[in-house]
C-alpha positions in Angstrom: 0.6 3.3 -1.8 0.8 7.0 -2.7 -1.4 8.1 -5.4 -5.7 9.1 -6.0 -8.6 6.6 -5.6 -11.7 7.2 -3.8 -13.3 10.3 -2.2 -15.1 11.2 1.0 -17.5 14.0 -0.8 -16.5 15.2 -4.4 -14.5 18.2 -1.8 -13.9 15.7 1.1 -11.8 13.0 2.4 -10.4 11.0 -0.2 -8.8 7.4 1.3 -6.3 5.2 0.7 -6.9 2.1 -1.2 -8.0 -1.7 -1.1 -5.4 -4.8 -0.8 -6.3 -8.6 -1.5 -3.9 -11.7 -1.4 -4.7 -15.2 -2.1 -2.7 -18.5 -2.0 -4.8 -21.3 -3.3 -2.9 -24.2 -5.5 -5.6 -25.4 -7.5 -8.1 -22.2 -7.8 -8.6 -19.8 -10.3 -6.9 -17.3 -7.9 -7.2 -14.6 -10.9 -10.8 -14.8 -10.7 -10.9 -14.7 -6.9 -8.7 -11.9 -6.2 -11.3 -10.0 -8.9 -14.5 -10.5 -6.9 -11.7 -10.0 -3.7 -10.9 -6.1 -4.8 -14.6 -6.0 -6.6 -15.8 -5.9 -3.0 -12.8 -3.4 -1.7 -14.1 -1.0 -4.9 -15.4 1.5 -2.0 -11.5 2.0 -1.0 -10.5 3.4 -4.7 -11.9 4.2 -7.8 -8.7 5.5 -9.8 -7.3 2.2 -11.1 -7.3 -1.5 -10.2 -4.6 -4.1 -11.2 -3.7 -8.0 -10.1 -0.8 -9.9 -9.9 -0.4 -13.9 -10.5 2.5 -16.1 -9.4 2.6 -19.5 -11.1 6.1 -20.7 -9.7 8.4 -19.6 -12.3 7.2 -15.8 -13.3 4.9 -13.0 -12.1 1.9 -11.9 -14.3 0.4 -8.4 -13.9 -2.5 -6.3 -15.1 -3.5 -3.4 -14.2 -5.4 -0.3 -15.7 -7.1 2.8 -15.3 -10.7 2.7 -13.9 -13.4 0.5 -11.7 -12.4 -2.9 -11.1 -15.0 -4.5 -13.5 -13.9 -1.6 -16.6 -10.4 -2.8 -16.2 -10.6 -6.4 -16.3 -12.3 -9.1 -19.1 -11.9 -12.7 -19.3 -8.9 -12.2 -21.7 -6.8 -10.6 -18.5 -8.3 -13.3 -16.1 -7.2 -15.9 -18.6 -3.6 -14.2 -18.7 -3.2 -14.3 -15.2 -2.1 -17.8 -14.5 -1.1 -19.3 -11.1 -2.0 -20.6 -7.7 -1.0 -17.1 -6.1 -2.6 -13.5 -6.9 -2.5 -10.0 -5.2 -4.8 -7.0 -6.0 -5.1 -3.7 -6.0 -8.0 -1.0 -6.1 -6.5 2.6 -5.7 -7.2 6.2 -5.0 -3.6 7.8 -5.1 -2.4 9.6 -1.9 0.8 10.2 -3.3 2.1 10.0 -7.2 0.3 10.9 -9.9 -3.2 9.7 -10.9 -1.5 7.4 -14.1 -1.7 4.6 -15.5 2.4 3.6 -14.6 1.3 4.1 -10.9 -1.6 1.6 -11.0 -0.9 -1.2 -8.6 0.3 -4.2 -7.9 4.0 -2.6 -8.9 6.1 -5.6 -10.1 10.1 -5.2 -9.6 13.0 -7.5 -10.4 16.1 -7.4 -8.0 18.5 -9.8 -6.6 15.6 -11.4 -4.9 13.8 -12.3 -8.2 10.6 -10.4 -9.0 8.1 -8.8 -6.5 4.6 -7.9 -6.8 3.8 -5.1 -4.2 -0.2 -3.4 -3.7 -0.4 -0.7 -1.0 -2.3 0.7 1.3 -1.1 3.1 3.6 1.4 6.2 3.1 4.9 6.3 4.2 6.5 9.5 5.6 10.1 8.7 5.2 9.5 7.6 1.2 11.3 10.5 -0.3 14.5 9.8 1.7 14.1 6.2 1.4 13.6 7.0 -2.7 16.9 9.5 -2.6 18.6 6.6 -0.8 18.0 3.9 -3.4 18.5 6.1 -6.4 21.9 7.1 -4.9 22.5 3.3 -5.4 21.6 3.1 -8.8 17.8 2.3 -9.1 16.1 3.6 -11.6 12.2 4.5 -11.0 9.7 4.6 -13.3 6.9 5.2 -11.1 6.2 8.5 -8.9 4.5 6.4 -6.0 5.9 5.3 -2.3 4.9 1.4 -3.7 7.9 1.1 -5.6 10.1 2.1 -3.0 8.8 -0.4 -1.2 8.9 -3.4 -3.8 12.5 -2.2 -4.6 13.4 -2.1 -0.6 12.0 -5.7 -0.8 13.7 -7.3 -3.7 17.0 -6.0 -2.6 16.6 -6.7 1.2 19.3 -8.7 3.2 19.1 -12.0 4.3 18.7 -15.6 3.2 14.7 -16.0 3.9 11.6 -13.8 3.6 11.5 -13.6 7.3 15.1 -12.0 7.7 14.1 -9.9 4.5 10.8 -8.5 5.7 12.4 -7.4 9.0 15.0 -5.3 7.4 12.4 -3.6 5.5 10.4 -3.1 8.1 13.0 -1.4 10.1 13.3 1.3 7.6 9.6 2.2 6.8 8.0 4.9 8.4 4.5 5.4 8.0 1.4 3.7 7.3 1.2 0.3 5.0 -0.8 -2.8 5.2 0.6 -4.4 2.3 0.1 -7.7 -0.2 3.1 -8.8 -1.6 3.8 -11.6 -4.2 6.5 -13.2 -5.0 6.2 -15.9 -8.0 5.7 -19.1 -5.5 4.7 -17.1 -2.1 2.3 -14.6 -0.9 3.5 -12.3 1.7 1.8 -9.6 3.7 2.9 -6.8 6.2 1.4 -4.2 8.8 3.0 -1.4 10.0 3.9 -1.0 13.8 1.2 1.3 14.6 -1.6 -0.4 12.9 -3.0 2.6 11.3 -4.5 1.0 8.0 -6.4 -2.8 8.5 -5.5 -6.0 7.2 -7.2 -9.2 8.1 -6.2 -13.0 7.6 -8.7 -15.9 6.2 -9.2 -19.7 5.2 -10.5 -20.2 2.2 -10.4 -24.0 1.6 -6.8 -25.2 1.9 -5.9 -22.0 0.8 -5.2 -18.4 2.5 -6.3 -15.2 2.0 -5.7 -11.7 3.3 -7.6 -8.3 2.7 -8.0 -4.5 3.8 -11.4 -5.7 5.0 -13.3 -9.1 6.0 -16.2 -7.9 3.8 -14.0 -9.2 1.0 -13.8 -12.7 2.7 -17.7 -12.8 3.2 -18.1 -11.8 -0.2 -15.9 -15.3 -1.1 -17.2 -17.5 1.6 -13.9 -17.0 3.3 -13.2 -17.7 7.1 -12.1 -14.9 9.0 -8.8 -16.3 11.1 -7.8 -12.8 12.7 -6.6 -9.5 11.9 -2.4 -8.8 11.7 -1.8 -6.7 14.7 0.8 -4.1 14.0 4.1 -5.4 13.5 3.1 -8.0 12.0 3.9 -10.3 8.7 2.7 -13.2 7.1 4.4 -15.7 4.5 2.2 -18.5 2.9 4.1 -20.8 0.5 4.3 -24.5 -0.3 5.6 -25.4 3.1 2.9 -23.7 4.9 1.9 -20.4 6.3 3.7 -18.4 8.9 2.6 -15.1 11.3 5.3 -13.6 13.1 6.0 -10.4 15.0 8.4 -8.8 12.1 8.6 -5.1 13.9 8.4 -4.2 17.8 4.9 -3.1 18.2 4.6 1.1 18.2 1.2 2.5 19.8 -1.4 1.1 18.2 -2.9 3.8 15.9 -6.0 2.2 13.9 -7.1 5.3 12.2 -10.3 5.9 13.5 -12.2 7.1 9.9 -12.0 3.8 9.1 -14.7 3.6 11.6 -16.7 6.4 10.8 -16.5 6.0 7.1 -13.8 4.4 5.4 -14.7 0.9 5.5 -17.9 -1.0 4.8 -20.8 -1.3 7.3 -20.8 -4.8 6.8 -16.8 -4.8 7.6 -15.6 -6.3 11.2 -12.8 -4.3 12.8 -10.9 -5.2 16.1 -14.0 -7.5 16.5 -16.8 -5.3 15.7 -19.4 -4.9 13.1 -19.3 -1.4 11.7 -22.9 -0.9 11.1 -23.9 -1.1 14.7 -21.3 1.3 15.7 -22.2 3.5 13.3 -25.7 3.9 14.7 -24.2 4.5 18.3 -22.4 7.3 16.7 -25.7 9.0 16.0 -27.3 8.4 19.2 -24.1 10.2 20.8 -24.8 13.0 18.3 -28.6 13.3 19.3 -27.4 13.2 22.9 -24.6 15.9 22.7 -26.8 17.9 19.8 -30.6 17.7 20.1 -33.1 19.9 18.5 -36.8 20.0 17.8 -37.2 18.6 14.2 -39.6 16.8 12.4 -37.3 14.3 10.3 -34.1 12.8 10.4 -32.4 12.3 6.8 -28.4 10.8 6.2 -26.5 12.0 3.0 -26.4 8.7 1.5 -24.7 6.2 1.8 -21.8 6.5 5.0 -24.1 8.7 7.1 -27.4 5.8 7.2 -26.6 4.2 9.9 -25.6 7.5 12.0 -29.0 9.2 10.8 -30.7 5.9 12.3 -29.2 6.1 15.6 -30.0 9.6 15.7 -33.6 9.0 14.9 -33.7 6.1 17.3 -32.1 7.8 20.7 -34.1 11.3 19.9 -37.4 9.8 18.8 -37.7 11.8 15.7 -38.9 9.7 12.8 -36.7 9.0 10.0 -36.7 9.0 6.5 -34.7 8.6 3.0 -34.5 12.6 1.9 -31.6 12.3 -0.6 -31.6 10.0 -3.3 -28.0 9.1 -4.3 -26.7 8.6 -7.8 -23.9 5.9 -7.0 -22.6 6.2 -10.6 -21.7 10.0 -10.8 -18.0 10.3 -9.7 -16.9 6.9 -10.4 -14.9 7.9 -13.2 -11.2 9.0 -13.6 -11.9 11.7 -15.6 -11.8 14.6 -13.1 -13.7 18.1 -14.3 -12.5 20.8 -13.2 -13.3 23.3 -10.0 -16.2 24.9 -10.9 -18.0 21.1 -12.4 -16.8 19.7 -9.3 -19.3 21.8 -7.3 -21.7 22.1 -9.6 -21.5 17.8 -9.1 -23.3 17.6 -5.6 -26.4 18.6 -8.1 -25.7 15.5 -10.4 -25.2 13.1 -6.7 -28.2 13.7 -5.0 -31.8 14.1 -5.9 -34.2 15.3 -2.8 -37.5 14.2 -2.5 -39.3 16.7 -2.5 -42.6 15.6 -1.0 -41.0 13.9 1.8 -39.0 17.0 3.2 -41.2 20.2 2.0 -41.7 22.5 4.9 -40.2 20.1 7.3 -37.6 20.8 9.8 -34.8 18.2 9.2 -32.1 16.8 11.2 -29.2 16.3 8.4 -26.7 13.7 9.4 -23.3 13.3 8.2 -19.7 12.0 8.4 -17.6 15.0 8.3 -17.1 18.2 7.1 -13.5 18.9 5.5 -13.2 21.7 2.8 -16.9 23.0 3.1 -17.4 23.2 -0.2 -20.2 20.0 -0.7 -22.5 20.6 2.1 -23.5 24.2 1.6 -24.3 22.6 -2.1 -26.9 19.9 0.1 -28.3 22.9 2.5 -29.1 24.6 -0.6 -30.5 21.5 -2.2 -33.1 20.9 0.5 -34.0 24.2 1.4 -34.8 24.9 -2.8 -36.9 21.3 -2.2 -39.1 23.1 0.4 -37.3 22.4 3.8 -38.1 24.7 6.3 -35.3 24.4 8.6 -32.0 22.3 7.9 -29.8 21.0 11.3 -26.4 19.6 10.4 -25.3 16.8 12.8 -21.7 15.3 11.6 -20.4 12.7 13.1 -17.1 13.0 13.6 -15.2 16.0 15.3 -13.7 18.9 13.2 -11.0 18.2 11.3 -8.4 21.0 11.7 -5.0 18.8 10.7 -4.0 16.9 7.2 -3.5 13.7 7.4 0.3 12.1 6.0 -1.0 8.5 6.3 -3.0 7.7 3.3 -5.8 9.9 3.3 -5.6 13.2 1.2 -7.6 15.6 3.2 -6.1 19.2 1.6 -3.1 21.5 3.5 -4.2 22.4 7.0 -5.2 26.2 5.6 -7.8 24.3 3.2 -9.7 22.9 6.2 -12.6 24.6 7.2 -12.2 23.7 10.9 -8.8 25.1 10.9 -9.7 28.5 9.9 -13.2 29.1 11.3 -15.2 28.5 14.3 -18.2 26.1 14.6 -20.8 29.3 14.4 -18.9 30.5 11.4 -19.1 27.5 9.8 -22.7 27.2 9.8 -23.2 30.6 8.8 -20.8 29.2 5.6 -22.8 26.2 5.1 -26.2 27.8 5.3 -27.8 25.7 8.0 -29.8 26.7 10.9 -27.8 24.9 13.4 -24.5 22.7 13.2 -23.5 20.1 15.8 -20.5 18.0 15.6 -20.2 14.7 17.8 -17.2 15.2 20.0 -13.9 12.6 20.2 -15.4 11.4 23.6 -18.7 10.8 22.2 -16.9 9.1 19.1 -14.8 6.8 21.8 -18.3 6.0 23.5 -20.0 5.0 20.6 -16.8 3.0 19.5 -16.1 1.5 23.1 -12.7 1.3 22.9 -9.8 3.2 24.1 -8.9 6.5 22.5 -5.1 5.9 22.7 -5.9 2.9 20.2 -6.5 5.1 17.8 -5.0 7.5 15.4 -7.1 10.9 15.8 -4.0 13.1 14.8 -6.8 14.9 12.1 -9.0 15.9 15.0 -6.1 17.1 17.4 -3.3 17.1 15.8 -1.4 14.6 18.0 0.1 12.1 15.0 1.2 8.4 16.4 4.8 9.1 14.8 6.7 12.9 13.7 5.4 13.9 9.9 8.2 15.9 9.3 11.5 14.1 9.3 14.6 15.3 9.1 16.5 14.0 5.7 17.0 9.9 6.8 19.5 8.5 4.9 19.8 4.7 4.4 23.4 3.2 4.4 24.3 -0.2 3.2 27.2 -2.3 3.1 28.0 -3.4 -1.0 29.4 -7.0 -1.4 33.5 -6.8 -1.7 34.8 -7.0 -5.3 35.2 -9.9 -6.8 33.2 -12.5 -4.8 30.4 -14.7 -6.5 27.4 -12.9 -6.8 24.7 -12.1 -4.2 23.0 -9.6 -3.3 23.5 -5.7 -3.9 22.2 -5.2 -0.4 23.8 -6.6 2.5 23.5 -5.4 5.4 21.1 -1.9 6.2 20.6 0.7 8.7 19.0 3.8 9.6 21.3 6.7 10.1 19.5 10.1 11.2 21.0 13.6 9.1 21.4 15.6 12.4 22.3 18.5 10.2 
C-alpha cells in the first residue's frame, strides 16, 4: 500500500501498515475487523478504513485518523455482511489523503474488489502506465489501486487462476486482504518480506499482519502464509495454495526489532523474548561501566532489559513516554517536529541525576531525535549518557514499505560510528552487529531481508520500464473480460 502511517521516531523509520480479514456468516464482522485493526493501530496512524461484503455489494468506510476517531456505531451499522477487510495506514507511497485511505474498492469485469495493503511494490509505476494505456482511469496516487484494478480485470474463470496472474506481475512487497462481495481472499508476496498470519475464529476465518490481532479476538492461530502463498475463503470452504513459486525468503527483519508488537508471534516466536536477547548481544558486543540501564520507551524495553540482565547493571524506567503526542495527521513542520522529542518524553529526574546511563534503542536513521534525548538527560542531571542501538546502521533506503529518507539522508551513510556520537552528543555509541542480531533472532540470516543494513535487496529496486501486454477479446463476441490473457515483457531499451 504506498502512502504515510506510523513512524519509528518523529525523524525515524516510518512502516508500512496493518491488514485484517474476516469471514464469519453470522457475526458482526464490522465490529470484529474494528477491534482486528484497533490492535494493528501500532502499524499506522494516518488513516483507517473497512470493507463489508454481504453477497450482493461491497460497503466501505474509511477516513483520516486513529482507528477509534474514524469509526462510530453509525459506520459499524452501515457496514453490513458476513465478510470484512481493514485497513490502518501510514503511506509509503501516495499522498497522505483522504482518497488514498484503504481498503480501495474497484469495479471491473470481475465485479467489485476491496483491496488493503501492506507492503510496497517496485514495479507499480510501470504496472500503473500499463493499465492506464488500457483505459483505466485512477483516482488514487497509491500502488493499492493498481493492485485492486490488476485483480478485478485478471484472467481466468476462478479466483485461483485470477490470483496467479496477478501475482506473476507484482514485484515487490504485499501481504494483502482482499474482499470481494461473497469471498475473502488474501495474498503474500514470493519473498515474504511483510507478515500475514491465518486463524479460526469459530466457524469462521480470519487473517492479519499480526497474531496479536487474533489474541486480541480470541482467535486461533492456524499458521502463517509462507511466501507465495494465497488464501480464498467462501461459502464452499477455505482454500491455501502455492499461488507464486517461492523467491528467497526475505521476512524483513525490523519487523523483529521493532515493527511488530512484543506480544506478536513471528515464524514461531514470541517477540518480546527475542527482543531481550537482542540486548544481551548488545551488552556482550558493547559493555561499559554504568550505573543504570534506561530504554526510550516503548520498542527499546525489552532490549534495555536484556541489556541490564546479561551486564548486571540495574535497570530502570528513565523516560516517561507521552503515547498521545504524534498520533495525529496533522504534521508541523521541521522545526516543531524537533522541537517534538520535548513534548514525547519526560525524564525523571531523580532517578537518572548524576548517574552514568546505558541508553538502549532500536535504531538510529536521520539522527535528528536522539541528540534531542542525549540532551534531554544530560539537562535532567545525567552524568554520562552510552547509546546502545539495537540494530546495525542503516546506510540503504528501503523500497519495500518502510520510508526510511534517500540514502544521503541517513546518518550511517554519510558518517562513521565515532562521528556519529560526536553528532548525537553521547559519550559512547555502540551498535549490535547483523551477527549479533542473527544470534539473538536464531535463525538464518539469508531468511531475512537486511538490504537497509547492507544493501543487498532480495529482488533489483531499480527496474528497467516493464511493460504489461494483454491480449483484448476479438470484436464482436459476447462480452467477458477486458483482460485475457497477460504477460510480462522486459523494455530492453
Amino acid at each position: 500500500m504506498s502512502s504515510h502511517g506510523s513512524r519509528m521516531k518523529e525523524s525515524g523509520l516510518r512502516e508500512k501498515c496493518g491488514v485484517f480479514g474476516i469471514y464469519a456468516p453470522g457475526e458482526d464482522v464490522a465490529r470484529l475487523t474494528f477491534y482486528g485493526i484497533y490492535a494493528l493501530q501500532h502499524r499506522g496512524q494516518e488513516s483507517a478504513g473497512i470493507a463489508t461484503g454481504d453477497g450482493q455489494r461491497i460497503h466501505v468506510r474509511t477516513g483520516m485518523g486513529l482507528v477509534s476517531q474514524v469509526f462510530d456505531e453509525e459506520d459499524l451499522r452501515h457496514l453490513r455482511g458476513h465478510v470484512a477487510i481493514g485497513h490502518t495506514r501510514y503511506s509509503t507511497t501516495g499522498s497522505s489523503l483522504p482518497q488514498n485511505a484503504q481498503p480501495i474498492l474497484v469495479e471491473g469485469p470481475n465485479g467489485p474488489v476491496a483491496v488493503a495493503h501492506n507492503g510496497n511494490l517496485v514495479n507499480a509505476e510501470a504496472l500503473r502506465y500499463s493499465l492506464e494505456e488500457m483505459g483505466v482511469q485512477f483516482r488514487t496516487s497509491t500502488d493499492t489501486e493498481v493492485i485492486a484494478h490488476l485483480l478485478a480485470s485478471a484472467p481466468g474463470p476462478t479466483w485461483r487462476e485470477r490470483i496467479a496472474a496477478v501475482m506473476r506481475v507484482l514485484k515487490g512487497a504485499y501481504s494483502l486482504a482482499v474482499l470481494t462481495p461473497t469471498s475473502l481472499i488474501a495474498m503474500r508476496d514470493p519473498w515474504g518480506i511483510r507478515p500475514l498470519c491465518l486463524g479460526r475464529l469459530n466457524g469462521g476465518y480470519v487473517v492479519a499482519s499480526e497474531t496479536c490481532a487474533l489474541d486480541h479476538l480470541g482467535a486461533e492461530l492456524i499458521r502463517e502464509l509462507g511466501p507465495g502463498e494465497a488464501m480464498v475463503v467462501d461459502e464452499e470452504g477455505m482454500e491455501v495454495f502455492q499461488a507464486a513459486p517461492i523467491e528467497r525468503p526475505s521476512l524483513c527483519v525490523f519487523e523483529f526489532i521493532y515493527f511488530a508488537r512484543p506480544d506478536s508471534v513471528l515464524r514461531g516466536q514470541l517477540l518480546y523474548p527475542v527482543r531481550m536477547a537482542m540486548g544481551r548481544e548488545l551488552a556482550r558486543e558493547h559493555p561499559v561501566e554504568a550505573d543504570l540501564v534506561i530504554g526510550v520507551p516503548d520498542s527499546a524495553i525489552p532490549a534495555a532489559i536484556g541489556y541490564s540482565h546479561e551486564s548486571g547493571i540495574p535497570y530502570a524506567e528513565g523516560l516517561v513516554k507521552n503515547r498521545y503526542v504524534g498520533r495525529t495527521f496533522i504534521q508541523p513542520h521541521q522545526r516543531l517536529r524537533e522541537m517534538g522529542v520535548y513534548l514525547k518524553f519526560n525524564p525523571l529526574r531523580e532517578v537518572i541525576a548524576g548517574k552514568r546511563l546505558v541508553v538502549v534503542d532500536d535504531s538510529i536513521v536521520r539522527g535528528t531525535t536522539t541528540p534531542k534525548v542525549v540532551e534531554m538527560l544530560r539537562r535532567a542531571g545525567a552524568r554520562e549518557v552510552h547509546m546502545r542501538i539495537c540494530s546495525p546502521p542503516i546506510r540503504h533506503p528501503c523500497p519495500f514499505g518502510i520510508d526510511m529518507a534517500t540514502r544521503w539522508e541517513l546518518i550511517a551513510n554519510e558518517k562513521t560510528v565515532e562521528e556519529i556520537r560526536r553528532h548525537i552528543g553521547a559519550d559512547s555509541l555502540g551498535y549490535l552487529s547483523i551477527d549479533g542480531l542473527m544470534r539473538a533472532i536464531g535463525q538464518s540470516r539469508d531468511t531475512f531481508c537486511t538490504a537497509c543494513f547492507t544493501g543487498d535487496y532480495p529482488l533489483p529496486v531499480q527496474l528497467q520500464m516493464d511493460k504489461l501486454v494483454f491480449e483484448r477479446p476479438s470484436p464482436g463476441g459476447r462480452h467477458q473480460p477486458a483482460l485475457t490473457a497477460w504477460s510480462w515483457e522486459r523494455d530492453r531499451r
